[in-house]
N, C-alpha and C positions, 0 to 999 in steps of 0.2 A: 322887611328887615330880617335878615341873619341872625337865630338864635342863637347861644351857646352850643348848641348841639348840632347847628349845621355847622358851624367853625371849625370844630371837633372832627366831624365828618369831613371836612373839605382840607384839613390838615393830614388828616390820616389815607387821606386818598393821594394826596401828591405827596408823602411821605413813601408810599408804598410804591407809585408809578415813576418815582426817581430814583428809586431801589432798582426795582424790576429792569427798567430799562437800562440801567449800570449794567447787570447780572446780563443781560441779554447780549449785549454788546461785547463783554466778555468772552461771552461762551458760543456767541451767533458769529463774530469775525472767522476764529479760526475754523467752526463748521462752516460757514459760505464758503472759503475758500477751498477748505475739501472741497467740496461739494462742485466748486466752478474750475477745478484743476484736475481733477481725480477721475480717471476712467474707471469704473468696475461692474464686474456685473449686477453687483446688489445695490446698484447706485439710483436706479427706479423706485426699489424699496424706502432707500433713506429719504428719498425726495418727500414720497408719498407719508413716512412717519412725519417729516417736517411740519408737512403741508394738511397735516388729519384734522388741530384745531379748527380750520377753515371751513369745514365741513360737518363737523362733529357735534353735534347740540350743548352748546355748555355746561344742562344740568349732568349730559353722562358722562363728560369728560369731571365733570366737579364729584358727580358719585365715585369714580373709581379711584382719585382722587383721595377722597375721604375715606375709601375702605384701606389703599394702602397705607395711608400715613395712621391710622387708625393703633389701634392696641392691636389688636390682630393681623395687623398689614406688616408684609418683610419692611416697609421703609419704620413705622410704627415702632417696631420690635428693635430696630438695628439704631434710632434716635434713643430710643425706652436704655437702650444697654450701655450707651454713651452718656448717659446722663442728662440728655437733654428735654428728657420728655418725648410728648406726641403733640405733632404740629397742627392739627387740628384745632379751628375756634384760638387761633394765636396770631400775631403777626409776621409772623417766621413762616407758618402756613400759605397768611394771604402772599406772600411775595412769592413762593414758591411757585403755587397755581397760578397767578398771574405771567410769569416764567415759562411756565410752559404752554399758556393759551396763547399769549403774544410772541410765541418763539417764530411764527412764519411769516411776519410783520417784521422780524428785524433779519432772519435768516434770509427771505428771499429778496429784499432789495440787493443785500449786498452779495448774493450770489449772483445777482444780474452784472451788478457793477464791477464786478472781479470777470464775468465773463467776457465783460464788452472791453476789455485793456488789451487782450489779445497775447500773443506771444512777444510780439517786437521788441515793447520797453521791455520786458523780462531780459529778453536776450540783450539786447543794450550794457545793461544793467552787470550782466556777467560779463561780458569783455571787459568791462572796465572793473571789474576784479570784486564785485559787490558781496558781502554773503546775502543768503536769502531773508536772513531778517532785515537788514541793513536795507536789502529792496525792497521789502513788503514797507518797512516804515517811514522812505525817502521817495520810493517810485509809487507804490500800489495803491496808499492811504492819499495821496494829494491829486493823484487819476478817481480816485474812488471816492472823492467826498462827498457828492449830490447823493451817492449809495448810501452812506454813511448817514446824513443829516433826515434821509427819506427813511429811512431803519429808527433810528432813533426819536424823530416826531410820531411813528407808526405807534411804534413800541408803547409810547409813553402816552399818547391819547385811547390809544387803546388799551390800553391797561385803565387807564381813568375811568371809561367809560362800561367797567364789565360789571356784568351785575350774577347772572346764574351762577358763575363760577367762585363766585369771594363770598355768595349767599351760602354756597353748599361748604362747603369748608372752613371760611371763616365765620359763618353763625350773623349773630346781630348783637353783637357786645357794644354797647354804646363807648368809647373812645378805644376798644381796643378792636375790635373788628367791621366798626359800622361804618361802611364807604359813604361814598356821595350817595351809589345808584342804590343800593339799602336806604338811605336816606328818603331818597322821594320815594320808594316803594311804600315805607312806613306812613307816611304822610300821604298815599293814594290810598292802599288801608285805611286810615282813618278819616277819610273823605275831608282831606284838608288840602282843598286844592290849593286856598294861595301860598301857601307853604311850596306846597309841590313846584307851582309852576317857578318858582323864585328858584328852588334850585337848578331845575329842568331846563328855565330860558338861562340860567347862567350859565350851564354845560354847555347849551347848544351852542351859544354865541363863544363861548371857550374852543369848541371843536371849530368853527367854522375860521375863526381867527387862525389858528395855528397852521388849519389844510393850505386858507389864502394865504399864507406866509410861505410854506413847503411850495407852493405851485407857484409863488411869483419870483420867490429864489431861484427854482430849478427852472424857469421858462426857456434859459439860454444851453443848459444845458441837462434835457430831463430823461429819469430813470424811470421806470415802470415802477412803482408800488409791491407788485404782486406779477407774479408770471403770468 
């Protein structure tokens, strides 16, 4: 049975990972398509910032993280002068970091799926007198939806699922920072497994529903995940 404070937790968790994955999608569409249109030489470079959470151990990505948004950090300092405070241990913080650990979850599907449309329909698309937004949101977006839906399941499970990184910056604030994966940390701390497992088997069997969703959609017509 589901306490009060796993509710709590399980609220603030998909409050936060239907945030994140908003913001991502936002900000992830028009960098993929940089990204899958754009030749440059520093174009290795940006792949590889994309692509660093992937690799990156979440507590160092949550440390540095933490020191910038901090009192002492230029993002800290430039929030502080705006009025807004410091994002740290807030929920404005957790969506942030979650933001930028899930950015290569929504960035590189739909850099795939912009790749693989090709030039053709582009070109199509301007003889018949298109502007380029007109064809990114008639042509590009209805070529690119299996990118789109594989971005945005990534996004939002994985954000669900993060624990180093929402622990270093968002703290353990019971309904203002305390995720699901906090949740059962707390309760493996205090050696209370059937708590634990109550949240644990419900994530797992949450993740595992959504992937078989994402991979029985896209069976007919499927995008890589991840490059």
């Amino acid at each position: 049975m589901l306490s009060a404070a796993d509710m709590a937790a399980i609220w603030l968790t998909l409050k936060v990972a239907s945030l994140a994955t908003s913001i991502l999608l936002l900000l992830g569409t028009p960098l993929a398509w940089w990204l899958a249109r754009t030749e440059f030489r520093g174009k290795s470079i940006c792949n590889a910032l994309v692509a660093l959470p992937l690799v990156l151990p979440p507590s160092v990505l949550g440390f540095y993280l933490l020191v910038l948004m901090g009192p002492n950090g230029a993002v800290g300092k430039l929030t502080t002068e705006l009025g807004l405070g410091t994002l740290p241990f807030t929920f404005a913080g957790l969506v942030v970091a979650s933001v930028l650990y899930s950015l290569p979850f929504v960035v590189q599907p739909l850099q795939t799926a912009f790749t693989a449309i090709g030039n053709a329909p582009l070109e199509a698309a301007a003889t018949l007198r298109a502007s380029p937004l007109d064809t990114f949101f008639t042509v590009v977006m209805p070529l690119s939806r299996s990118g789109f839906l594989t971005a945005a399941i990534l996004g939002f499970t994985h954000t669900v699922g993060e624990f180093g990184v929402v622990l270093m910056v968002g703290g353990n604030i019971p309904e203002r920072t305390r995720v699901v994966s906090v949740q059962i940390y707390n309760y493996v701390e205090a050696s209370e497994y059937p708590q634990a497992h109550g949240l644990a088997g419900g994530l797992l069997v949450f993740s595992f529903l959504v992937l078989l969703l994402m991979y029985s959609t896209l069976k007919t017509n499927p995008v890589s995940p991840l490059k």
